[in-house]
N, C-alpha and C positions, 0 to 999 in steps of 0.2 A: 232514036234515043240520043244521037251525038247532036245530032240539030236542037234539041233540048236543054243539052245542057250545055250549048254554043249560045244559046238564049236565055238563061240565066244566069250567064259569067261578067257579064256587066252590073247585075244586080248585086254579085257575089262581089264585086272590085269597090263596086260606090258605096257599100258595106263596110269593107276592109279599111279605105279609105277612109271613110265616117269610123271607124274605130281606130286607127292611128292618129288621126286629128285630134280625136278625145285625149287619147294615151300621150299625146305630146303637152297639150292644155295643162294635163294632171301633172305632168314631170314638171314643168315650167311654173305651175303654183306650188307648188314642194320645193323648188328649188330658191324662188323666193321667198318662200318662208325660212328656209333655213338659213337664206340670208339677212334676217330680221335678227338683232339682237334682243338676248332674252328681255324680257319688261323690270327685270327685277332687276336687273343688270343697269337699265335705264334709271330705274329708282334711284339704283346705289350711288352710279355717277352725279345724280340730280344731285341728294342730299349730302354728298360725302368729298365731290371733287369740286364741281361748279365754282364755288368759292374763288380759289385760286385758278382754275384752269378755266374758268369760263363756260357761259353760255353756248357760246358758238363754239368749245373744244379747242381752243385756240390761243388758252394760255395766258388771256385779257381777262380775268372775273377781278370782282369786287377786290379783292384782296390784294392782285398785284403790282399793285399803283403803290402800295407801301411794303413791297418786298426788294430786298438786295438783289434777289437771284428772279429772273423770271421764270415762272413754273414754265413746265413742257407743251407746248404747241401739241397737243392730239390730233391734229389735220396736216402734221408736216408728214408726207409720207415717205420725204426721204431719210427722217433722222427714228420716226417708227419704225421703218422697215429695215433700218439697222440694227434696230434694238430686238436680243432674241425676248421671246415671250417669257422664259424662267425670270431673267434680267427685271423685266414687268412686274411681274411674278411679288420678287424680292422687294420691291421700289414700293410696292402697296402693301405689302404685310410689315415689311421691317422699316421702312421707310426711308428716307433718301440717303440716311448714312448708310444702310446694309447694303446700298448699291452703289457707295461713295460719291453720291449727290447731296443737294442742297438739304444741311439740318431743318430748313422748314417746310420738306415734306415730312408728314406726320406718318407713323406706323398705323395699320389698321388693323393690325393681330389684334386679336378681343374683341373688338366690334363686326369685321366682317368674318365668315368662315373662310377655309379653303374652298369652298364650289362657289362661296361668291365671288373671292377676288379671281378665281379660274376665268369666270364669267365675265367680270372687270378688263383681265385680261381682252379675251374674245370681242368685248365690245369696243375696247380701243383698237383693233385691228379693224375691227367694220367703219369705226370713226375716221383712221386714217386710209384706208383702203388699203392694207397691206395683207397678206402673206400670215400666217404663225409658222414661227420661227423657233 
């Protein structure tokens, strides 16, 4: 009987094996989906920032070729990852005077909600690779 089941502990391990492999597969697509920012979130930015901040997050769009103040580099991660996320927060809903920045960011209270600019938020931390703060 022991020699039996000395003969099937190999089947039982290439098994175990073949089920951690999976388990790790599935952790590691979950994990980069979570690191996917939300799509609406992508929308918002597209329609709502791009403008000024640019295509590439970077703070070059259409718009700041004729601006006094250059909007915010979203890829600087040293000046993002200074910035806490409320700060963010405030800079998008009330706009650059509520965070005593540039009057030519525009507030987005009334056109985006609270779970969008949350989201805005989140997505300028995956843009810059930073940390919330």
């Amino acid at each position: 009987m022991m020699a039996t089941a000395l003969k099937l502990l190999p089947n039982f391990l290439r098994g175990a094996t073949a089920a951690v492999g999976l388990l790790s597969l599935l952790l590691a697509a979950d994990a980069a989906r979570a690191a996917e920012p939300p799509a609406r979130a992508v929308k918002n930015y597209n329609v709502y920032c791009v403008q000024c901040h640019g295509a590439n997050r970077d703070g070059n769009g259409i718009n700041s070729a004729a601006m006094a103040v250059k909007p915010r580099d979203h890829t600087d991660t040293k000046a993002m990852g200074d910035t806490p996320d409320d700060t963010l927060f405030k800079a998008i809903k009330g706009g650059g005077l509520a965070v005593s920045k540039s009057v030519l960011m525009p507030k987005w209270e009334g056109v985006l909600n609270d779970e969008e600019i949350t989201e805005l938020v989140s997505y300028l931390r995956f843009v810059s690779k930073t940390a919330s703060k």
